[in-house]
C-alpha positions in Angstrom: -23.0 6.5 137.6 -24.9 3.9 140.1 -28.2 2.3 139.5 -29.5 3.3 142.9 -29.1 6.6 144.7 -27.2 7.0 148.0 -28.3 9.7 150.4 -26.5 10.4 153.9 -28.8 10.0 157.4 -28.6 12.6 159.7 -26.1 10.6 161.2 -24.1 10.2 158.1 -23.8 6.8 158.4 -25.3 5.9 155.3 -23.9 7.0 151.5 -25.9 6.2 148.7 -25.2 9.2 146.5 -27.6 11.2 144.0 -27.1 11.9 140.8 -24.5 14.8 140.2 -25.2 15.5 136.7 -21.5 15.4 135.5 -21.6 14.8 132.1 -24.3 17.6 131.9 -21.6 19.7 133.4 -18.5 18.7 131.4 -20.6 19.6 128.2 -21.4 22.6 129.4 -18.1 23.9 130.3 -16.9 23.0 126.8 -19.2 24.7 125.4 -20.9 21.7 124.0 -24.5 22.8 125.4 -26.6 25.4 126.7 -26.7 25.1 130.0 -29.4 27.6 132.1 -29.8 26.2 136.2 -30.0 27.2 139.5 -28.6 24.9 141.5 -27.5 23.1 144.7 -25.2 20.7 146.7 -23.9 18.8 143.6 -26.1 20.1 140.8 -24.4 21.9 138.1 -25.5 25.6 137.5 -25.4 28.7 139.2 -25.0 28.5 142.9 -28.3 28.8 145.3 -27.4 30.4 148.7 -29.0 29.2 151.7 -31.7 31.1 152.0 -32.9 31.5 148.3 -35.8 28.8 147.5 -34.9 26.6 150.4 -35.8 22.8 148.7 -34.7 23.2 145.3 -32.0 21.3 144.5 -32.2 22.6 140.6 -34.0 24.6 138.4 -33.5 25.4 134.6 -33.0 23.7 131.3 -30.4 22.5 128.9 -30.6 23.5 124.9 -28.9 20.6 123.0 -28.2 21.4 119.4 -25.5 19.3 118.9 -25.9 15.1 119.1 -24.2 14.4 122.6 -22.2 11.2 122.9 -23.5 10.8 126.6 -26.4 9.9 128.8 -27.5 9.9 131.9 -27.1 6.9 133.5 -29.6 5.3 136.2 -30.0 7.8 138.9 -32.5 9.0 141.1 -32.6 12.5 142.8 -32.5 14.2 146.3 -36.1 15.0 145.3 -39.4 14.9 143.3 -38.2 15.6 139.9 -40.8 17.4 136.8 -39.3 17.7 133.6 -40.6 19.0 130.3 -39.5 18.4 126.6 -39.9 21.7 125.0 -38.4 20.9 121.5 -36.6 17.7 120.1 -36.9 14.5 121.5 -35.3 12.4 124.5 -35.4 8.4 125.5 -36.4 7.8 128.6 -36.0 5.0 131.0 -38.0 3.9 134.2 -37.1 0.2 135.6 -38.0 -1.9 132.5 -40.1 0.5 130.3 -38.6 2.4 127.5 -40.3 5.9 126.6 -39.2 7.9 123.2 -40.5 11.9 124.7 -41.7 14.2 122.1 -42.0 18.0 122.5 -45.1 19.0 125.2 -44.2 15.7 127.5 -43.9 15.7 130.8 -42.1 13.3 133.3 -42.4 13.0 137.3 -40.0 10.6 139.2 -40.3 10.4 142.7 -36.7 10.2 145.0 -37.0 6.2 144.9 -37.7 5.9 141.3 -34.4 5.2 139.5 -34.5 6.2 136.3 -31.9 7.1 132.9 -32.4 9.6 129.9 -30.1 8.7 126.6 -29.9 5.5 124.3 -27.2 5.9 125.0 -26.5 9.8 123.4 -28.6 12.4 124.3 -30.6 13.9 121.3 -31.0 17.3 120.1 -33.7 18.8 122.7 -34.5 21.9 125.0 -35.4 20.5 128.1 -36.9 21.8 131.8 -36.7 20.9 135.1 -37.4 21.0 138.6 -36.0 19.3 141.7 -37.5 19.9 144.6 -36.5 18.5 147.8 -39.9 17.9 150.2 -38.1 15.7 153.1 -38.8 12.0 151.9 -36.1 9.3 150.7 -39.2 6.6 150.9 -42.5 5.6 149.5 -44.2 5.7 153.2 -42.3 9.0 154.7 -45.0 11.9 154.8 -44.2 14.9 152.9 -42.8 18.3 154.3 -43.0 21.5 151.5 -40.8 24.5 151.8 -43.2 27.1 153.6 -42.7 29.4 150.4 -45.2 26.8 148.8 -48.8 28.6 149.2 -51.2 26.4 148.1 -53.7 26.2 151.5 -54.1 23.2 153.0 -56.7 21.5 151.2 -55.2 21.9 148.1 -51.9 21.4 149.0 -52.8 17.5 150.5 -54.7 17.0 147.6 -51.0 17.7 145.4 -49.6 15.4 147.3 -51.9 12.3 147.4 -51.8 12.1 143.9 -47.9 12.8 143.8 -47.6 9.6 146.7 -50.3 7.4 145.7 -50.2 7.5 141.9 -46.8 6.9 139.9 -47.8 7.4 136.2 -44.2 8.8 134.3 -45.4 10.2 131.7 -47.6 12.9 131.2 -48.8 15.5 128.4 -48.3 19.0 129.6 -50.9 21.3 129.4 -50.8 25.2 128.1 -50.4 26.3 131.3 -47.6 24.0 132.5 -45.5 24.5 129.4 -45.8 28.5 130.0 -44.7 28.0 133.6 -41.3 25.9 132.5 -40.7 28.4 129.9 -41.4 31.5 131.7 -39.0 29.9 135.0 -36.8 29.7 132.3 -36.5 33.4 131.2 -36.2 34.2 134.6 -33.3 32.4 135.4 -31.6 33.2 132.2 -32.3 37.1 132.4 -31.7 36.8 136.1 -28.1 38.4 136.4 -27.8 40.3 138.9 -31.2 40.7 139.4 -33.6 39.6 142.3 -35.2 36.6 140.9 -36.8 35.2 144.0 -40.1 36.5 144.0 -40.4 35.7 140.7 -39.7 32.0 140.7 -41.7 32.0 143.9 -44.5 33.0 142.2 -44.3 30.7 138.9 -43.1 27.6 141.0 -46.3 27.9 143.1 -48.5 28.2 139.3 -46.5 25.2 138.6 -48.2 23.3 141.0 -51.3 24.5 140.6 -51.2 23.8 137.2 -50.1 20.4 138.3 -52.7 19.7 140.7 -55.2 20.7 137.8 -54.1 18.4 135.6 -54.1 15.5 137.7 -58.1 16.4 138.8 -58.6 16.6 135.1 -57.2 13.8 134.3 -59.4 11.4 136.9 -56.0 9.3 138.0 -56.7 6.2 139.5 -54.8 6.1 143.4 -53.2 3.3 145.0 -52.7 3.4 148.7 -50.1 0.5 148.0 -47.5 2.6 146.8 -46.8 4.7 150.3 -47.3 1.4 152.4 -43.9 1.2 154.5 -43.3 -2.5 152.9 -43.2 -1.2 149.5 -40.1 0.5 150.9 -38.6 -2.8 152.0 -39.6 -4.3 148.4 -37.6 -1.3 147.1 -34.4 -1.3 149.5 -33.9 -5.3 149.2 -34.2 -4.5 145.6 -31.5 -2.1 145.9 -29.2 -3.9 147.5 -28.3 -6.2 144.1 -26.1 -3.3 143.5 -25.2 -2.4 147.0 -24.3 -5.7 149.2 -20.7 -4.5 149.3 -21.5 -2.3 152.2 -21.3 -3.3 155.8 -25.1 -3.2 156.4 -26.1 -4.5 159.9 -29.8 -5.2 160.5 -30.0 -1.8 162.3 -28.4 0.1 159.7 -30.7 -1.2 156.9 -33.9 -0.5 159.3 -32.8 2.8 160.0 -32.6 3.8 156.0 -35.7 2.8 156.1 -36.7 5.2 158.9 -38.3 1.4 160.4 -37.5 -0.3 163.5 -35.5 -3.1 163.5 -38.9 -5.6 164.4 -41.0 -4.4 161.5 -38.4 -4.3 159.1 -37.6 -7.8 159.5 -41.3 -8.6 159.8 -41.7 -6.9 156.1 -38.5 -8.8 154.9 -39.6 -12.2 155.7 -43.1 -11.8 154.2 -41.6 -10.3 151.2 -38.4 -12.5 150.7 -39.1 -15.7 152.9 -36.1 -14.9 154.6 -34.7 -12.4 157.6 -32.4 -9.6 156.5 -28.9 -10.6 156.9 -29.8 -14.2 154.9 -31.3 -12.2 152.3 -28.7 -10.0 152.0 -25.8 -12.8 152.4 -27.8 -14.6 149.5 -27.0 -12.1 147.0 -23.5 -11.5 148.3 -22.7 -15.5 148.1 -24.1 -15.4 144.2 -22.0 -12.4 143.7 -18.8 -14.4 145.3 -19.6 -17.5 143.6 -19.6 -15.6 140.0 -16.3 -14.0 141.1 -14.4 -17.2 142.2 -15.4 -18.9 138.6 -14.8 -15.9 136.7 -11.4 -14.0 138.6 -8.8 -16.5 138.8 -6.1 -13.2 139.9 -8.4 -12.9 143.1 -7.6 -14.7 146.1 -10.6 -16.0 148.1 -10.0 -13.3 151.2 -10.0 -10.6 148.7 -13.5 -11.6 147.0 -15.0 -12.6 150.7 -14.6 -8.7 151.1 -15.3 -7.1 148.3 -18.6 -9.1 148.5 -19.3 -7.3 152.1 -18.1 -10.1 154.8 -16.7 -9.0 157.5 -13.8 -11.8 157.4 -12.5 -14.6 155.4 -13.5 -17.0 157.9 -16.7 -16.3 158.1 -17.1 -16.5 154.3 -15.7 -19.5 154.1 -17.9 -21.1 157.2 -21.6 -20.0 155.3 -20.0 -20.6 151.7 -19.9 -24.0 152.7 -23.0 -24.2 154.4 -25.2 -22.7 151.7 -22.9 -24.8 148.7 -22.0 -27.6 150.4 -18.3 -27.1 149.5 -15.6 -25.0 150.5 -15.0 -21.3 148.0 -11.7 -23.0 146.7 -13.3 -26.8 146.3 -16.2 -24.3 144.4 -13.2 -22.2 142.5 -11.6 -25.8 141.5 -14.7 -27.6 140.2 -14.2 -30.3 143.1 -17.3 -32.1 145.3 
């Protein structure tokens, strides 16, 4: 599984994928786990239609009582994720910081926040969730709910400031949080052929309540920062250590960022010193140098394009401007 997401424009032009959940899948069909989810799109579970709970991508929990031998890689999802540890204990990563859950935490990752659970085997846990999709892929988008959410207006806006403008992980749940996962879950277990709708309707919508409680209670501090539209040019550029093998173009990587071409390179240059397409060809030419040094089998066309240039004589023309050599003087140690 990729470090970084990939979601498709309305276009379809771009592909960074969202987690699938695989492994939670394969263990589940072996019997290996408990496995208890509504789902959608790639999301293992039971299958949503299309007009059941329009913006959830899953819903449910796992029931781990046997050590698994996998984890799930760095991911982010199609959505704001909430998950709560009911019993056991998981690891949990977000960028550089490392957090051991116990039973009664709580974590929130937003749809740009890549993140990993498992050290690397998943421990013995009962865990909830809740992906649900409200129309952003970036820090700055504003936020669309699925008009089965009822909170009124005031209340709803307040939700979501402190979702956009505060990023805390971690969380304790409180009473009524916990009952809301656990009751969500009864539902969907005893759902069979049952109408479950209203029901999750109803204890989704507590949910947030319950979450919009707890964040008034808890007096968070807010940072306009974090929905600024250059935060999501920090975060794309960032992405792109893992993703310079695609063929961006400058308008394809201001369009992912729902920017136009002008202020996206405006943010790039005050952020990297640099216009788009020489950052981007910076981290492709490190990524080509390593690979001529450390693949001998390679010849230099093949690298230039797995490294994202379009040809090999292009490579070869700004290799040699930015190293001073040519890529096969650099592969043979010569001046």
């Amino acid at each position: 599984m990729e470090r970084r997401a990939k979601f498709y424009d309305p276009n379809g032009k771009l592909s960074f994928r969202a987690d699938t959940c695989s492994p939670v899948k394969v263990a589940a069909d072996a019997g290996e786990m408990e496995l208890t989810t509504l789902a959608r799109d790639s999301y293992p579970g039971k299958r949503l239609s299309k007009s059941e709970l329009s913006g959830i991508k899953s819903i449910g929990y796992w029931n781990i009582r046997k050590i698994q031998n996998w984890g799930l890689d760095w991911h982010t999802n199609e959505g704001i994720e909430i998950c709560y540890l009911e019993s056991g204990d998981l690891t949990f990563f977000l960028g550089d910081e490392k957090y051991n859950l116990d039973p009664n935490h709580l974590t929130i990752t937003r749809p740009w926040i890549s993140h990993k659970l498992g050290n690397p085997n998943v421990e013995l846990s009962k865990l909830h969730w809740l992906i649900l999709d409200v129309g952003v892929r970036h820090p700055h988008q504003e936020w669309s709910w699925p008009n089965w959410v009822i909170l009124n207006s005031k209340d709803l806006n307040k939700l979501t400031l402190y979702f956009r403008q505060n990023e805390q992980p971690v969380w304790k749940a409180t009473h009524d949080l916990k009952d809301c996962f656990i009751r969500i879950g009864k539902v969907i277990k005893e759902g069979g052929e049952k109408d479950y709708e209203s029901k999750l309707r109803i204890l989704i919508n507590l949910l947030l309540i319950a979450l919009l409680e707890h964040f008034q209670e808890g007096k968070i501090s807010l940072d306009e920062e974090l929905v600024e539209s250059r935060r999501t040019v920090k975060l794309f550029l960032k992405s792109l250590e893992d993703h310079f093998q695609e063929p961006w173009t400058l308008p394809d990587m201001a369009s992912y960022c729902k920017l136009g071409t002008t202020r996206f390179t405006q943010y790039c240059v005050e952020i990297s010193n640099c216009t788009p397409m020489v950052y981007i060809n910076k981290i492709r030419l490190g990524a080509a140098a390593k690979s001529l040094r450390t693949h001998a089998a390679l010849s230099v066309t093949e690298i230039a394009y797995q490294c994202g240039f379009s040809s090999a004589q292009y490579f070869t023309s700004v290799f040699k401007r930015h190293f001073g050599k040519t890529p096969q003087a650099y592969r043979n140690g010569k001046a």
